[in-house]
Backbone and ligand atoms as CSV (ligand in chain L), in Angstrom:
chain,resi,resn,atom,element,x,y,z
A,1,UNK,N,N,35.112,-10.019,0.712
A,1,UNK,CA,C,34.638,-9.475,-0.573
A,1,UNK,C,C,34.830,-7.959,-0.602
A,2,UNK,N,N,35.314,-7.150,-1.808
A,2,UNK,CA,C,35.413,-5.973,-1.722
A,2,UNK,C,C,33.845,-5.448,-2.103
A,3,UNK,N,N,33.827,-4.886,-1.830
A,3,UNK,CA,C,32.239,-4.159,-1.974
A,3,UNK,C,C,33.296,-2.673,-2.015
A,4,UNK,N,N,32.131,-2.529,-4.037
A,4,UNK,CA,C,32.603,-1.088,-4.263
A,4,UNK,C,C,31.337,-0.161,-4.713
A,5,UNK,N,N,31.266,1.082,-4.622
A,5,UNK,CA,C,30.143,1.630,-4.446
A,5,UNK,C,C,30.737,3.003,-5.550
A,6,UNK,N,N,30.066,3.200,-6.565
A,6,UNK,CA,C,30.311,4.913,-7.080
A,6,UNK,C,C,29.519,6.171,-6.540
A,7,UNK,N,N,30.081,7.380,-6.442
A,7,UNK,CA,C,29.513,8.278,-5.919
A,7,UNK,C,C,29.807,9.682,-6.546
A,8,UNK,N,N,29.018,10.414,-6.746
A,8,UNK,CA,C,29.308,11.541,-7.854
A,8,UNK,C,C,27.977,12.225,-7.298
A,9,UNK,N,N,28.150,13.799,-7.368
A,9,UNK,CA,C,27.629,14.754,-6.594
A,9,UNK,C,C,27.874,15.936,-7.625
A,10,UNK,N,N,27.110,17.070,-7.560
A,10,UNK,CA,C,27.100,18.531,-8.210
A,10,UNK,C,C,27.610,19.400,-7.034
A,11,UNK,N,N,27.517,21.213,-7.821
A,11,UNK,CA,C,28.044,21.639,-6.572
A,11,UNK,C,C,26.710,21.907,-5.022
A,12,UNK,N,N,25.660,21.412,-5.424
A,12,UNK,CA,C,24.566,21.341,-4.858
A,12,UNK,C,C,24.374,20.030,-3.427
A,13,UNK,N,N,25.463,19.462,-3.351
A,13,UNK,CA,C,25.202,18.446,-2.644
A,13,UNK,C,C,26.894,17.334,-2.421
A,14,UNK,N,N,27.878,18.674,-2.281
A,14,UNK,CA,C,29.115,18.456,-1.479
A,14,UNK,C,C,29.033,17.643,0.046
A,15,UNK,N,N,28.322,18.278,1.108
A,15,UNK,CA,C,28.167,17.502,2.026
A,15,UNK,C,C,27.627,16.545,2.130
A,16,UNK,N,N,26.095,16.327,1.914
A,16,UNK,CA,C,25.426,15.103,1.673
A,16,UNK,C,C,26.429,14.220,1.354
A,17,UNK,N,N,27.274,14.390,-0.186
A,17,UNK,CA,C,27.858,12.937,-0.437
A,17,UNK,C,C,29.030,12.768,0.186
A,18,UNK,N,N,29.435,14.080,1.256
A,18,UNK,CA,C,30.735,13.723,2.280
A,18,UNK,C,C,29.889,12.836,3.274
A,19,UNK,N,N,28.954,13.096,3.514
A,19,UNK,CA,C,27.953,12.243,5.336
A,19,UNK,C,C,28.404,10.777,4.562
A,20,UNK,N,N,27.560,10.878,2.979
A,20,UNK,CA,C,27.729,8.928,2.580
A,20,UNK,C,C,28.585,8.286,2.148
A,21,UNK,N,N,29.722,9.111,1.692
A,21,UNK,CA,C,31.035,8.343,1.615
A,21,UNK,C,C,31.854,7.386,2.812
A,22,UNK,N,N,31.574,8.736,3.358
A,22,UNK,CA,C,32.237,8.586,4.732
A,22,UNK,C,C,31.483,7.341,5.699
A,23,UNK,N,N,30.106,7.382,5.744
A,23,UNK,CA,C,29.454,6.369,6.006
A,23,UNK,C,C,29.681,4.832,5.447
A,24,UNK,N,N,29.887,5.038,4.001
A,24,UNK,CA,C,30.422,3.949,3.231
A,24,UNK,C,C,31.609,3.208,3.881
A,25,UNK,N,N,32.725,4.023,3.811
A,25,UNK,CA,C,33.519,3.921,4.314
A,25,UNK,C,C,33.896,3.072,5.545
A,26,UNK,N,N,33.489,4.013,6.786
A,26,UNK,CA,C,32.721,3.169,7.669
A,26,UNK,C,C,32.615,2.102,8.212
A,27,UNK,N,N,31.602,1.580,6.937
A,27,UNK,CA,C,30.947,0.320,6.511
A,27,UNK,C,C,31.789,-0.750,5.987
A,28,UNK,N,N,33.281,-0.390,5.399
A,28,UNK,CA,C,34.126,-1.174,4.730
A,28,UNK,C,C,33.738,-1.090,3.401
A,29,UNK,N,N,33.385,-0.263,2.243
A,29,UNK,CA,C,33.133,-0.632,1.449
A,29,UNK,C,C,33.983,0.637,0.913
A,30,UNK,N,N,34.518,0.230,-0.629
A,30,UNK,CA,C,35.563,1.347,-1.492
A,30,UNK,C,C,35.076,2.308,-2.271
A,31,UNK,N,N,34.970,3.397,-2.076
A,31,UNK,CA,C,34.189,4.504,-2.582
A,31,UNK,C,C,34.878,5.113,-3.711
A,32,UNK,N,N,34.233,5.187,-4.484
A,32,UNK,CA,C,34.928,5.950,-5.795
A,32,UNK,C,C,34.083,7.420,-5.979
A,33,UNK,N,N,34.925,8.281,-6.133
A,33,UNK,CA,C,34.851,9.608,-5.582
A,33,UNK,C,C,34.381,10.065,-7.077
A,34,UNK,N,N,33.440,10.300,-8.078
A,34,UNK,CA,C,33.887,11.061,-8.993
A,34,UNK,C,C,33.146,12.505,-9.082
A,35,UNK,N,N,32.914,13.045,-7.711
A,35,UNK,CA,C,31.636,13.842,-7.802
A,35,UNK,C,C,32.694,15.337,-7.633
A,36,UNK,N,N,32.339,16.687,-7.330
A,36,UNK,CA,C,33.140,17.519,-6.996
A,36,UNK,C,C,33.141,18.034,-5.678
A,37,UNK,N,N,34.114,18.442,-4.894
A,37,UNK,CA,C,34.550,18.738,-3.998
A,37,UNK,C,C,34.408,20.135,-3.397
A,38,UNK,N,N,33.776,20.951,-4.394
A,38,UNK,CA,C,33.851,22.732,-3.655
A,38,UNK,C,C,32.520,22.985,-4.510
A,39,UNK,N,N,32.100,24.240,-4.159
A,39,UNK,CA,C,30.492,24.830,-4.690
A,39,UNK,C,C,30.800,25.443,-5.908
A,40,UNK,N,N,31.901,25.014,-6.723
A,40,UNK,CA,C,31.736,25.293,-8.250
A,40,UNK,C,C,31.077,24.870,-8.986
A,41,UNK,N,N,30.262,25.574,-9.653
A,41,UNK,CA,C,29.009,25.103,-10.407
A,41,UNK,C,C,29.239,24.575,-11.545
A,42,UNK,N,N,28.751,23.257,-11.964
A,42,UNK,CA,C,28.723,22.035,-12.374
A,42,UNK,C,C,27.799,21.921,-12.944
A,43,UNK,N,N,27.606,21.067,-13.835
A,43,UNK,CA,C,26.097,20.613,-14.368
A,43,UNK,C,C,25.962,19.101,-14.517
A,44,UNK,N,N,25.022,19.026,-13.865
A,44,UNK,CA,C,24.712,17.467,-12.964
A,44,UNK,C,C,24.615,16.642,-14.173
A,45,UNK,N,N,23.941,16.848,-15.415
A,45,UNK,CA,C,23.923,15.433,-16.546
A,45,UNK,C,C,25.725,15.134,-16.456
A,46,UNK,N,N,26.259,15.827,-16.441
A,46,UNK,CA,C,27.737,15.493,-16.834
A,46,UNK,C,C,27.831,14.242,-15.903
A,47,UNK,N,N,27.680,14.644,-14.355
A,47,UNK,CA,C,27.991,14.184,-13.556
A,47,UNK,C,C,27.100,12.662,-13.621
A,48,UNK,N,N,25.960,12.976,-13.373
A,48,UNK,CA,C,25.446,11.615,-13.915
A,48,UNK,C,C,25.938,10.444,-15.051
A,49,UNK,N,N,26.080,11.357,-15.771
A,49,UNK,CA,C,26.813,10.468,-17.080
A,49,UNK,C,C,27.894,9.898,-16.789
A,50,UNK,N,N,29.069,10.284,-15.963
A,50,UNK,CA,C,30.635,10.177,-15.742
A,50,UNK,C,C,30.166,8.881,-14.440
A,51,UNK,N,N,29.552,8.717,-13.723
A,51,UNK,CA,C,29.445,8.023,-12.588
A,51,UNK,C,C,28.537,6.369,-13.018
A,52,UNK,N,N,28.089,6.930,-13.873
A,52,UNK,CA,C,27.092,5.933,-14.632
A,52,UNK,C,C,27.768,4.519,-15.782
A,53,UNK,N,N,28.750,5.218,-16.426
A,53,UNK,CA,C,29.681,5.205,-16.900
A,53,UNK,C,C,30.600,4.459,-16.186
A,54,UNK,N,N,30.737,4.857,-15.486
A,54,UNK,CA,C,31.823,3.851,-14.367
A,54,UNK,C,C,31.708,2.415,-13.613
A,55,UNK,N,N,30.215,2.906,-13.260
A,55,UNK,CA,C,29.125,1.896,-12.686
A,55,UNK,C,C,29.259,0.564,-13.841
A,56,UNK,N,N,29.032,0.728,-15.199
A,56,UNK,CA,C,28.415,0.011,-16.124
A,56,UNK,C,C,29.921,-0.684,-16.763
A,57,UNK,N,N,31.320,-0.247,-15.695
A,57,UNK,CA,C,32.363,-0.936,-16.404
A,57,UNK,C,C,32.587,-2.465,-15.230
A,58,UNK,N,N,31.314,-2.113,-14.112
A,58,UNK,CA,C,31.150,-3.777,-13.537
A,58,UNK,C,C,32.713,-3.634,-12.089
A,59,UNK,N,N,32.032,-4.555,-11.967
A,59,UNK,CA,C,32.643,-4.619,-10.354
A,59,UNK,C,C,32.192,-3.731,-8.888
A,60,UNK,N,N,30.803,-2.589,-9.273
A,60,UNK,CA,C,30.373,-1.913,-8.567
A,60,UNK,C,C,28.896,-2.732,-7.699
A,61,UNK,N,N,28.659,-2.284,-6.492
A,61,UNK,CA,C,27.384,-2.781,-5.676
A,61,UNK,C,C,26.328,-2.286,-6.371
A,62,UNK,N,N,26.518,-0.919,-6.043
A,62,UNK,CA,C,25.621,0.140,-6.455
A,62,UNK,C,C,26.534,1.468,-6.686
A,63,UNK,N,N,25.211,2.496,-7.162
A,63,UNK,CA,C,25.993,3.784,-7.089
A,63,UNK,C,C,25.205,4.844,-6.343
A,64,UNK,N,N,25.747,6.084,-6.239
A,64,UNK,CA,C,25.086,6.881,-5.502
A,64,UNK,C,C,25.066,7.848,-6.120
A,65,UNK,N,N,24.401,9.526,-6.229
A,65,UNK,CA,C,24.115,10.245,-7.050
A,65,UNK,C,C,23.372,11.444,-6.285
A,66,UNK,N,N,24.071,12.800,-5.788
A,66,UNK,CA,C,23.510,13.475,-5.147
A,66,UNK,C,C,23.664,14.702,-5.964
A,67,UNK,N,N,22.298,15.810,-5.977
A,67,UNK,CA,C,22.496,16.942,-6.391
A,67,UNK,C,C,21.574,17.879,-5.508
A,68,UNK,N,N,21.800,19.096,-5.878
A,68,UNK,CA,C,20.678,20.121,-5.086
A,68,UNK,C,C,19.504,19.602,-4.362
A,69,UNK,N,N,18.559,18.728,-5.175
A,69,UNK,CA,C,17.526,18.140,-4.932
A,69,UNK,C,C,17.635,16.733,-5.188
A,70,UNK,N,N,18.384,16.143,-5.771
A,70,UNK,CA,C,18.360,14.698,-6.329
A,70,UNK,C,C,17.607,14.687,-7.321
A,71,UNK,N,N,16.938,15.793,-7.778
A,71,UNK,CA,C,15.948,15.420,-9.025
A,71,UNK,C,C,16.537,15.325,-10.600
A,72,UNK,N,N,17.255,16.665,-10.523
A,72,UNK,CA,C,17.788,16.406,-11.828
A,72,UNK,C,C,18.843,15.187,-12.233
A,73,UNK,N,N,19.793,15.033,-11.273
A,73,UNK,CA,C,20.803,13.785,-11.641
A,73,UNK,C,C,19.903,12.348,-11.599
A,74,UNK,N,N,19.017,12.381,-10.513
A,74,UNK,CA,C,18.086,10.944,-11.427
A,74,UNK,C,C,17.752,10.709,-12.288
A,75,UNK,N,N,16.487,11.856,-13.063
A,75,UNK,CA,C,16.574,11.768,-14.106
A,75,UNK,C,C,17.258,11.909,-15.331
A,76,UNK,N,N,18.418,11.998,-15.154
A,76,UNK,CA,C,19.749,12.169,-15.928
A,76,UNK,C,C,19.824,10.378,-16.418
A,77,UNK,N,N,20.157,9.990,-14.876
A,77,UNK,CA,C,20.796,8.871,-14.840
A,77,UNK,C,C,19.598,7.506,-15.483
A,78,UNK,N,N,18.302,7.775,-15.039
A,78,UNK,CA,C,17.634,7.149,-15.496
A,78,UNK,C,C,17.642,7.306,-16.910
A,79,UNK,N,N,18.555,7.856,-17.649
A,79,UNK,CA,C,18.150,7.738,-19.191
A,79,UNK,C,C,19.170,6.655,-19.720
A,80,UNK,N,N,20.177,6.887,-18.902
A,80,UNK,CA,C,21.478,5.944,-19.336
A,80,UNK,C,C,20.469,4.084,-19.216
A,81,UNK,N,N,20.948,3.354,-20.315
A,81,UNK,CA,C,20.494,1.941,-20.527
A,81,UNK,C,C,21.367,1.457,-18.948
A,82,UNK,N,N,20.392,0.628,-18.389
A,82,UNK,CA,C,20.619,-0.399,-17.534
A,82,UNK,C,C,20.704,0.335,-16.167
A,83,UNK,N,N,20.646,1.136,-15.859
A,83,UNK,CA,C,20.533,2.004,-14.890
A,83,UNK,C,C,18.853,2.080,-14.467
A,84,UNK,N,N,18.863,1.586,-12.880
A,84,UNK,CA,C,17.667,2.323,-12.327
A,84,UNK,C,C,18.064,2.880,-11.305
A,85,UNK,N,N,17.632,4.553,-11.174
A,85,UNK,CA,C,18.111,5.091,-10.306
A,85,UNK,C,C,16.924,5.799,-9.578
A,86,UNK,N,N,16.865,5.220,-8.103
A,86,UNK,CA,C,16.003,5.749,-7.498
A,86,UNK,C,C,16.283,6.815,-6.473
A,87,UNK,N,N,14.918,7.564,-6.158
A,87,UNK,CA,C,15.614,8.745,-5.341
A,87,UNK,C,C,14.392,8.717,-4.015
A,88,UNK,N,N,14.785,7.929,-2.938
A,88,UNK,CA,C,14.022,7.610,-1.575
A,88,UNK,C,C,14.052,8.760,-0.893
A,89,UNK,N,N,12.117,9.130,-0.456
A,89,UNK,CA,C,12.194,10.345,0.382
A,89,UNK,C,C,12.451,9.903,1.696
A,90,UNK,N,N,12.469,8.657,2.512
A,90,UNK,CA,C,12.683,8.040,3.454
A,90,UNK,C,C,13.055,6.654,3.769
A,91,UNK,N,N,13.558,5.830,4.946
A,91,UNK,CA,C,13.598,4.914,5.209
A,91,UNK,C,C,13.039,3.370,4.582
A,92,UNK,N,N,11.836,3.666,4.491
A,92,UNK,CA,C,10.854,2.780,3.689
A,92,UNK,C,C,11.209,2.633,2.647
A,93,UNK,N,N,11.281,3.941,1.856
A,93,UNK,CA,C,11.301,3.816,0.420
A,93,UNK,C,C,12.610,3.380,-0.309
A,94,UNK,N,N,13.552,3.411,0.918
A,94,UNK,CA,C,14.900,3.328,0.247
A,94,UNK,C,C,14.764,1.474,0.739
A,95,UNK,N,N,14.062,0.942,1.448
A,95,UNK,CA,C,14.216,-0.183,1.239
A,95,UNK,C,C,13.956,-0.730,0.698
A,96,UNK,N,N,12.312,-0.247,0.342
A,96,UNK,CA,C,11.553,-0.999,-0.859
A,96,UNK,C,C,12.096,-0.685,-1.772
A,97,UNK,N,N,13.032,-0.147,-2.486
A,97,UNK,CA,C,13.164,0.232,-4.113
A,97,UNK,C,C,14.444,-0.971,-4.317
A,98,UNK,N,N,14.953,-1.059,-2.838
A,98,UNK,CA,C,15.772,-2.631,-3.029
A,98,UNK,C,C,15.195,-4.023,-3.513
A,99,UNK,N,N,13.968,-4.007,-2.634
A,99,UNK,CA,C,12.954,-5.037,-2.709
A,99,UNK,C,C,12.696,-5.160,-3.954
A,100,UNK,N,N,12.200,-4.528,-3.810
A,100,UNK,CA,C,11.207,-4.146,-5.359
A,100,UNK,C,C,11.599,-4.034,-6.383
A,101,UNK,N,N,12.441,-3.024,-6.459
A,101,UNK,CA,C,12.417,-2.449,-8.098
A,101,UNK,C,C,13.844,-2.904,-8.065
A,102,UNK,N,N,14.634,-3.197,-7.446
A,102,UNK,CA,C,16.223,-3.699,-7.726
A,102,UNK,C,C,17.163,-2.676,-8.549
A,103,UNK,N,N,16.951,-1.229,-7.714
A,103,UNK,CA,C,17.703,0.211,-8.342
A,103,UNK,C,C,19.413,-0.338,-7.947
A,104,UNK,N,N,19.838,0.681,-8.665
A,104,UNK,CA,C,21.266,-0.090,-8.858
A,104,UNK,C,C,21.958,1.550,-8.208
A,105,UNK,N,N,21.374,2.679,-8.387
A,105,UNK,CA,C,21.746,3.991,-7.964
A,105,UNK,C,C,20.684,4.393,-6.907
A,106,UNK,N,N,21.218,5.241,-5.993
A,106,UNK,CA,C,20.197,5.934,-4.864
A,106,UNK,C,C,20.705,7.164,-5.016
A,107,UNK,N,N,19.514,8.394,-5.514
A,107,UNK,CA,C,19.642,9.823,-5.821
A,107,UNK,C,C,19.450,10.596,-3.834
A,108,UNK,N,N,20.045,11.493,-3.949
A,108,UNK,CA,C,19.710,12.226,-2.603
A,108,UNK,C,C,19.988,13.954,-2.872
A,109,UNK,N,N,19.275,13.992,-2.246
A,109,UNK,CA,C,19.554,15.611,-2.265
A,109,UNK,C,C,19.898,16.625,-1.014
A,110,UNK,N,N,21.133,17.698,-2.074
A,110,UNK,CA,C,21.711,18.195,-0.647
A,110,UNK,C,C,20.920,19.334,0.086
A,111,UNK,N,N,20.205,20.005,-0.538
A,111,UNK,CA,C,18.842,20.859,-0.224
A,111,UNK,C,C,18.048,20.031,0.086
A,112,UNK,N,N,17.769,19.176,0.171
A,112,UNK,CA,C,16.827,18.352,0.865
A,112,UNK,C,C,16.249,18.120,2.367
A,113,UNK,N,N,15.744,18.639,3.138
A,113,UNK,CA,C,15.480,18.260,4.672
A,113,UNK,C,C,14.753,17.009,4.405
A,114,UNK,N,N,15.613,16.020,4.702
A,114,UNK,CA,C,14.643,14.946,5.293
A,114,UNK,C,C,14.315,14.856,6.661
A,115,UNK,N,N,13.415,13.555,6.674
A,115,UNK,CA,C,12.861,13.172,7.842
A,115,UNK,C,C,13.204,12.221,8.727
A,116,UNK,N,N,14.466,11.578,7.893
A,116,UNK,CA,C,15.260,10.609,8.514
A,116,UNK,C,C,16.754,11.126,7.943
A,117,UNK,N,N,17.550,10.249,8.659
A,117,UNK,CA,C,19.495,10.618,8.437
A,117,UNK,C,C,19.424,9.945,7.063
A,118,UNK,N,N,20.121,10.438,6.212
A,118,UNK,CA,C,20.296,9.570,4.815
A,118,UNK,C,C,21.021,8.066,5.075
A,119,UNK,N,N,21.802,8.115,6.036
A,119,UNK,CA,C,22.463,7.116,6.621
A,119,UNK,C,C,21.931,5.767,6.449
A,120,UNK,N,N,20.798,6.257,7.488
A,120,UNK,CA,C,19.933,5.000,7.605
A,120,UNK,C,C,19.110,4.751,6.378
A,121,UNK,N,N,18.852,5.765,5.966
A,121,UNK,CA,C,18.445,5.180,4.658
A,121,UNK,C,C,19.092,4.470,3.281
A,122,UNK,N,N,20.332,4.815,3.142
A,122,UNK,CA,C,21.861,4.117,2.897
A,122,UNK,C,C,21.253,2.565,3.476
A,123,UNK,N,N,21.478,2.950,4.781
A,123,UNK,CA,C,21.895,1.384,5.529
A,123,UNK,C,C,20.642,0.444,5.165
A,124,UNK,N,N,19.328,1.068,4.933
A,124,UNK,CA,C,18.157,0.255,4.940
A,124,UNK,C,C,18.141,-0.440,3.300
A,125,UNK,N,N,18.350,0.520,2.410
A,125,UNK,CA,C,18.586,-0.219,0.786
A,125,UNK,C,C,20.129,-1.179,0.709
A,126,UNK,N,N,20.974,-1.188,1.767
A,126,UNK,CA,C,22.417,-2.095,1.250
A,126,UNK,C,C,21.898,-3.498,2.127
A,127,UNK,N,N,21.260,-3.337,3.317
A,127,UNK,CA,C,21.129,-4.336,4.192
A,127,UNK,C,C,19.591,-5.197,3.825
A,128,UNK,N,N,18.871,-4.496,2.382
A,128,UNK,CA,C,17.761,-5.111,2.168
A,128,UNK,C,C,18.129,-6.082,0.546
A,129,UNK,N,N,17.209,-7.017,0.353
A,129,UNK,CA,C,17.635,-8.081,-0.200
A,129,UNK,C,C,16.560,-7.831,-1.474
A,130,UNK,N,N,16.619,-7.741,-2.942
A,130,UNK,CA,C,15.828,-7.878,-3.917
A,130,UNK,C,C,14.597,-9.047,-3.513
A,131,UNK,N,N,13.578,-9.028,-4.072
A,131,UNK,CA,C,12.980,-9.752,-4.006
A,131,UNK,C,C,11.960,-10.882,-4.910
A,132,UNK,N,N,12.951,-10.728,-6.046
A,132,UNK,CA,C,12.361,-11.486,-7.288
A,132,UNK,C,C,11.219,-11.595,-7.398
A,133,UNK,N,N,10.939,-12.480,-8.223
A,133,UNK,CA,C,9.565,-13.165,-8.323
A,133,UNK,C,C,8.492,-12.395,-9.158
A,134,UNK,N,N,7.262,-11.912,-8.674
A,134,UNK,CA,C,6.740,-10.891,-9.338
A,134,UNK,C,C,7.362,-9.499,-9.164
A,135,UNK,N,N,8.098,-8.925,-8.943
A,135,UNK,CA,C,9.184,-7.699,-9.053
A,135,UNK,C,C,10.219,-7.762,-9.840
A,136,UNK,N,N,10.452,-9.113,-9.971
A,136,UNK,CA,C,11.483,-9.277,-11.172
A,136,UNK,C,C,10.754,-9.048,-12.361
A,137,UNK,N,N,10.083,-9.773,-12.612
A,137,UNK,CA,C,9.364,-9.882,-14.227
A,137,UNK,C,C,8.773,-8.058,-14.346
A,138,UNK,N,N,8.473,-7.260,-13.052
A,138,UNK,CA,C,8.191,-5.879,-13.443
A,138,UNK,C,C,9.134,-4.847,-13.517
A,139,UNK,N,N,10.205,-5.540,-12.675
A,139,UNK,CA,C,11.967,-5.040,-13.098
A,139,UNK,C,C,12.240,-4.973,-14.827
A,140,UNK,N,N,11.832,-6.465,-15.299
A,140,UNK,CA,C,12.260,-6.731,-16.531
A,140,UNK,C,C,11.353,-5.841,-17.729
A,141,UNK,N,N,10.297,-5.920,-17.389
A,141,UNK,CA,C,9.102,-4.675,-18.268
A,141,UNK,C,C,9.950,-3.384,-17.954
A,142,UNK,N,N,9.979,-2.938,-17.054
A,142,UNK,CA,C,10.774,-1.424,-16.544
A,142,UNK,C,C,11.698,-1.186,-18.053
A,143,UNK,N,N,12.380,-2.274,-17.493
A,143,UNK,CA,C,13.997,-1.987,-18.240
A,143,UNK,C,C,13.934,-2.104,-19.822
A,144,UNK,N,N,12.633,-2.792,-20.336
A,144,UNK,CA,C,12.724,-2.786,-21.417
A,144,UNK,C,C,11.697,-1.880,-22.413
A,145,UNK,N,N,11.056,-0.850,-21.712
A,145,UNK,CA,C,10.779,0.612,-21.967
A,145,UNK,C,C,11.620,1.603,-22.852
A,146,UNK,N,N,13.107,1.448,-22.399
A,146,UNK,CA,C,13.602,2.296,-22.968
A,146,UNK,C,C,14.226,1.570,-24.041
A,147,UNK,N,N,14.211,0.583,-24.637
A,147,UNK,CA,C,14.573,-0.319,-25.612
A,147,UNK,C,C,13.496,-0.761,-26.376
A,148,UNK,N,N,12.276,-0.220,-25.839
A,148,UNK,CA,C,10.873,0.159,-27.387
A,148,UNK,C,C,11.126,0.264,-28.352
L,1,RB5,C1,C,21.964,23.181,-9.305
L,1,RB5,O1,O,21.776,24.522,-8.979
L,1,RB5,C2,C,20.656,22.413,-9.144
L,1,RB5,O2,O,19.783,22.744,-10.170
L,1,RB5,C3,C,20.917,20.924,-9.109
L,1,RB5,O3,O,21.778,20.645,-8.065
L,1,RB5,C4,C,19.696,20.036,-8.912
L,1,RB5,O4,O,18.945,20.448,-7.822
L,1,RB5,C5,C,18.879,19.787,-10.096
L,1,RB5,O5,O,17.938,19.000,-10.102
């Protein structure tokens, strides 16, 4: 199976999304690059929008979404319909938001010190399994918020 993944970055978070491409990679999975490459300053809705966009033309796992902090391109991305994009401060959280909330994007940030390798936190949301049931039906309330 090809497993394809989008990835789009500001000029705030060049390396970060070099560690998870490359990790992707790796992993066997086809990375679609649409983020920028040097510390020319950018403005992350674009970027969100263009990656989101891509995501929503199908055939993608998930997507990925890194900026300075991860804050602004989440909430970018969280505005786009059908998009949940979560942004895990650790290990845990990047699994549970698999579990749980069934995010389709993982935000990271390149100013960010975490407390774990993003890696593993990568590896903990691809290798964790949704978990329907009552998370689905609060998946389905989520999503239909912005369609009020
Ligand atoms: C860009 O300087 C910075 O504002 C952006 O990368 C991000 O941190 C916004 O949330």
């Amino acid at each position: 199976m090809n497993r394809k993944v989008v990835i789009a970055n500001d000029h705030g978070a060049v390396a970060v999304k070099r560690i998870l491409a490359d990790h992707l990679a790796d992993r066997g999975f086809t990375v679609t690059n649409l983020g920028v490459d040097d510390e020319a300053s950018v403005d992350y809705p674009d970027i969100a929008q263009r990656a989101c966009a891509e995501f929503l033309q199908g055939g993608y796992e998930f997507g990925i979404l890194c900026c300075g902090t991860g804050i602004g391109i989440s909430i970018s991305a969280n505005k786009v319909p059908g998009i949940r994009c979560a942004l895990p401060q650790n290990v845990f959280a990047a699994q549970m938001t698999k579990e749980h909330n069934n995010a389709n994007f993982l935000a990271f940030g390149g100013r960010i010190e975490y407390q774990e390798p993003v890696t593993d936190m990568l590896d903990a949301f691809i290798d964790s399994e949704f978990l329907g049931g009552r998370h689905g039906v609060r998946v389905d309330k989520m999503m239909k918020i912005s369609s009020c």
